[in-house]
C-alpha positions in Angstrom: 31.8 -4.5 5.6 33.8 -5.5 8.4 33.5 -4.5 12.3 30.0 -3.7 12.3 29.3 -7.2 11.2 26.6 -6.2 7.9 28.0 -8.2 5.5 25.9 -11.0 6.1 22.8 -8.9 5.8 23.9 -7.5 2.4 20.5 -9.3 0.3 18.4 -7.9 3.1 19.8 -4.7 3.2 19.6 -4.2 -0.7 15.9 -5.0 -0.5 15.5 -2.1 2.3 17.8 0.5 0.6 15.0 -0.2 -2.4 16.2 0.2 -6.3 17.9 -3.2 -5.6 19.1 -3.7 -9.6 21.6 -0.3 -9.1 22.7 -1.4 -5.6 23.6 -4.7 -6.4 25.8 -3.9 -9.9 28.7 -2.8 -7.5 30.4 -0.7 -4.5 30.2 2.5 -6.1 26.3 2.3 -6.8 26.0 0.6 -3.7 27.2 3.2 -2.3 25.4 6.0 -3.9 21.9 3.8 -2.9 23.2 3.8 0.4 23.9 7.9 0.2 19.8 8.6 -1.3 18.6 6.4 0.9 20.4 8.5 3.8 19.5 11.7 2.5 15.4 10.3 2.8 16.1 9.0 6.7 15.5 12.6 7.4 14.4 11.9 11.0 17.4 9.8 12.0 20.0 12.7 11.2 21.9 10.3 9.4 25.4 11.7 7.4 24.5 11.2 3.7 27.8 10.0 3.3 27.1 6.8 1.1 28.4 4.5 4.0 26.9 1.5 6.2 28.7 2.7 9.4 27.3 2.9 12.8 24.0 5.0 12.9 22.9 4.0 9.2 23.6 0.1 10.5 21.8 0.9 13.7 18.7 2.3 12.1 18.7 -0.6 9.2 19.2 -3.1 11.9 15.9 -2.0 13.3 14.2 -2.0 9.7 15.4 -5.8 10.0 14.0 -6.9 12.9 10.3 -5.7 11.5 8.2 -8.1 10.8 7.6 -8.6 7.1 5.3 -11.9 7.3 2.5 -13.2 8.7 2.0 -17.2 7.7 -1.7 -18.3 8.7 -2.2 -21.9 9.9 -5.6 -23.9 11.2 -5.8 -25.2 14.5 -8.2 -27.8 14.0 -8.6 -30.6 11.4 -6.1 -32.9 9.6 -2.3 -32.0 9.1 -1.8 -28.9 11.6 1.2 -30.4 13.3 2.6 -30.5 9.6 1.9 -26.8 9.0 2.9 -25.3 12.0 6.0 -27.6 11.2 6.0 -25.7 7.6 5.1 -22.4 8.9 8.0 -22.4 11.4 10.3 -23.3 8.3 9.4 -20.9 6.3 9.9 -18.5 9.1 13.1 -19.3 10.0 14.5 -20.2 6.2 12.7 -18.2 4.0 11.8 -14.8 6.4 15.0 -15.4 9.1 12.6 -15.2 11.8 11.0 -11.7 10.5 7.4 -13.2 10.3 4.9 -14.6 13.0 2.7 -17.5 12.9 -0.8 -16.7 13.6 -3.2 -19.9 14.5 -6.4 -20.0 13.3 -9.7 -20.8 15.8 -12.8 -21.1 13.7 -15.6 -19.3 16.0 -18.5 -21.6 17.0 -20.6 -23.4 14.7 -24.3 -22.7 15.4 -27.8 -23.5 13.7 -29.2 -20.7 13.1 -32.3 -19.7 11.4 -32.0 -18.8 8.0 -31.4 -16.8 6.1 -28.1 -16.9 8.3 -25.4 -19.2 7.3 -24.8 -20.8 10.9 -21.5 -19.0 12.2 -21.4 -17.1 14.6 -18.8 -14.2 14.3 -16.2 -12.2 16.2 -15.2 -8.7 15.5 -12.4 -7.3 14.6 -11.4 -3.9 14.1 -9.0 -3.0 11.3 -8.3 0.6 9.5 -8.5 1.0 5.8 -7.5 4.2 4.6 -7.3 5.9 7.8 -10.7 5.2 8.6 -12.0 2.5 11.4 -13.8 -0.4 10.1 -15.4 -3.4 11.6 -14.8 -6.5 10.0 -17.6 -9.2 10.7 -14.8 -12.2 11.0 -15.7 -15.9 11.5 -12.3 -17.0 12.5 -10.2 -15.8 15.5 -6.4 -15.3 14.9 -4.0 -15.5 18.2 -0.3 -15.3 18.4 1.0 -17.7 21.0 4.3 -15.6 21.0 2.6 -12.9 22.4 2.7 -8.7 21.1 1.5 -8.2 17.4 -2.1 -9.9 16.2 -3.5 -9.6 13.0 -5.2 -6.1 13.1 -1.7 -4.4 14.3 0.2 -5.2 11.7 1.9 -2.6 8.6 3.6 -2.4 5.5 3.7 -6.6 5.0 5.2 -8.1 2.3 3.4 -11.3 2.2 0.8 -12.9 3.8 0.6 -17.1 3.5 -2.1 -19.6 4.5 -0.6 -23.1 4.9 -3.6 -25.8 4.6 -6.0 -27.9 2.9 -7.4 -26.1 0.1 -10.0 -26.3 -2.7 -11.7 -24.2 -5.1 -13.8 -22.2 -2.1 -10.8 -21.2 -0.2 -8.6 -22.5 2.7 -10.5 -25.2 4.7 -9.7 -24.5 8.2 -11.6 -27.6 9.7 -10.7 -30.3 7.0 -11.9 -33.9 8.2 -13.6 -32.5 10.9 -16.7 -31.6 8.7 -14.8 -28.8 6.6 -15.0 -24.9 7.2 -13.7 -22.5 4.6 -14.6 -19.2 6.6 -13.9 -16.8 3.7 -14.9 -18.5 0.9 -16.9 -17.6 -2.3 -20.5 -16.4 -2.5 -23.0 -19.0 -1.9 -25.2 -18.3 -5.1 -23.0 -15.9 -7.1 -19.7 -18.8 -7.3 -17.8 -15.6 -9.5 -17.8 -13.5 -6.4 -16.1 -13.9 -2.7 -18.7 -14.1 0.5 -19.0 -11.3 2.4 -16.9 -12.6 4.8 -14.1 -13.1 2.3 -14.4 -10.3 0.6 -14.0 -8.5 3.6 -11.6 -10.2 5.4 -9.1 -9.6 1.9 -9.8 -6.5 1.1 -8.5 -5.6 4.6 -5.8 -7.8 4.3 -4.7 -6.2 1.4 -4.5 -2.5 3.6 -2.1 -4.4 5.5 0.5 -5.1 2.9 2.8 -3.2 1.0 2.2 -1.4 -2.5 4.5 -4.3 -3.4 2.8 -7.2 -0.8 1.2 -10.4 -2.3 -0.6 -13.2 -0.6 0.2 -16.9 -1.1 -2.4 -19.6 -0.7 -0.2 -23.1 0.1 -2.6 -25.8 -0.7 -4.7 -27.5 -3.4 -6.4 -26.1 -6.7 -7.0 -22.5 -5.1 -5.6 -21.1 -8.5 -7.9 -23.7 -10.2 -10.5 -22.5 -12.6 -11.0 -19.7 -15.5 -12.5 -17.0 -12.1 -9.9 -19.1 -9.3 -10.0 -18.2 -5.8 -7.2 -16.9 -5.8 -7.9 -14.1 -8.9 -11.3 -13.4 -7.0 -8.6 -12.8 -4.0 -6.2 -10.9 -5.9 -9.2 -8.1 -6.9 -10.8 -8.0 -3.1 -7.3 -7.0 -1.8 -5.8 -5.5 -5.0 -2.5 -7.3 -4.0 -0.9 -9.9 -6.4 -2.1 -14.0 -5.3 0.0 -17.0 -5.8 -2.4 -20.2 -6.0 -1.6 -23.7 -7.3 -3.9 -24.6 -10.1 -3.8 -28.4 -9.0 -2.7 -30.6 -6.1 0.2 -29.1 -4.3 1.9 -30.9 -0.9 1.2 -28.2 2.0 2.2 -30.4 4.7 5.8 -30.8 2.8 8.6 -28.8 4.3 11.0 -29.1 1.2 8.0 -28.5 -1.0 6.5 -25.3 0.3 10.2 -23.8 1.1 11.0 -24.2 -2.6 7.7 -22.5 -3.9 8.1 -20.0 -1.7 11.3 -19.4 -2.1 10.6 -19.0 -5.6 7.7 -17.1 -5.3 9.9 -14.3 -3.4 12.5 -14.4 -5.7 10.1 -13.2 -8.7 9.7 -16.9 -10.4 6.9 -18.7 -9.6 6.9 -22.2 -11.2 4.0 -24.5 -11.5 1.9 -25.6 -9.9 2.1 -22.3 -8.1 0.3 -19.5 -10.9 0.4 -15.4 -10.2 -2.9 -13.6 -10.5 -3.1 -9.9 -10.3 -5.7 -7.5 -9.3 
């Protein structure tokens, strides 16, 4: 491990070589991960020699610097210093600065005549299944970092919202009247809005076979048909949801979960739901 300075990456670099339980027993599996996993890089011209030396630690150390979360937070309403507070955490604990933080700008709030529903929407662009679609999306996502927004991004292995929650979704706006953009159909309560369902489903595109979304916030897992199972089957992605109250806005309490969560252990109040 030594010169090239990897050693310290060795849990991320496990989890990119993939079929973590061989690599990790010992240096002669590791070794013979590290040697398939070579032999697949077929476009680096990488020596399928089983070791982590220059090229192979050049081409992982750009795997590592992909981003591999996106944690959502609102902009307007109660607590959004404390979740950008969270959200930064989580980045740099839980991700080591592989995620962004994308802010959340609920569009306009109109009256409109029915039978519309009073927001007005942006679009946004996304592509499922190598096709173009327009997504009709009442919230606008920006990155103050600049580069990568929400439709640009591949291959994720989790998505997070960090806010107030309920049983209709993440409320955007809360104490400020309230706005839960992709919440559950009006009159059918078993079913997501249009909005939502949208909005997941090409969420979902955007993750990994393996991805999973995490709602941080209260009773979103609630309920025999939760949000966060109507989620789950709108982006066909495993949802983590807590079934009761759950502290968003607390650093140590949202790094555990999370941390669990990643690690394959979810503990309550925090509940799995799968597609």
């Amino acid at each position: 491990m030594g010169g090239l300075g990897w050693g310290s990456y060795i849990t991320d670099i496990v989890r990119i070589l993939g079929n973590g339980g061989s690599a990790g027993r010992g240096e002669r599996d590791f070794a013979k991960t590290v040697r398939i996993w070579q032999q697949c890089q077929r476009f680096a011209h990488l020596a399928p020699d089983g070791i982590v030396g220059e090229n192979t630690w050049r081409v992982i150390q750009s795997l590592l610097n992909e981003i591999e979360a996106i944690i959502i937070v609102p902009t307007e309403g109660h607590g959004t210093e404390q979740f950008v507070s969270v959200a930064r955490s989580l980045r740099r604990d839980i991700y080591h600065g592989r995620a962004k933080i994308l802010k959340a700008k609920v569009t306009e709030i109109g009256f409109t005549p029915s039978p519309g529903n009073g927001v007005v929407y942006c679009n946004r662009t996304t592509q499922v299944n190598n096709h173009q679609i327009t997504v009709r999306c009442p919230v606008k996502l920006h990155n103050d970092d600049g580069g990568l927004n929400w439709p640009d991004f591949r291959n994720l292995r989790t998505i997070i919202t960090i806010s107030h929650g309920g049983s209709d979704g993440p409320n955007l706006k809360s104490h400020m009247g309230g706005h839960q953009p992709w919440n559950r159909h009006e009159e059918r309560w078993r079913e997501l809005s249009e909005p939502g369902r949208l909005h997941w489903s090409a969420a979902g595109f955007q993750l990994a076979d393996d991805g999973k979304i995490i709602f941080l916030g209260c009773s979103m897992g609630r309920a025999d048909r939760s949000y966060a199972k109507l989620v789950a089957t709108a982006a066909r992605k495993k949802t983590y949801a807590a079934t009761g109250s759950f502290a968003a806005a607390n650093v140590a309490t949202s790094l555990t979960h999370v941390r669990q969560i990643e690690n394959g252990a979810p503990r309550s109040p925090m509940h799995e739901y799968t597609p």
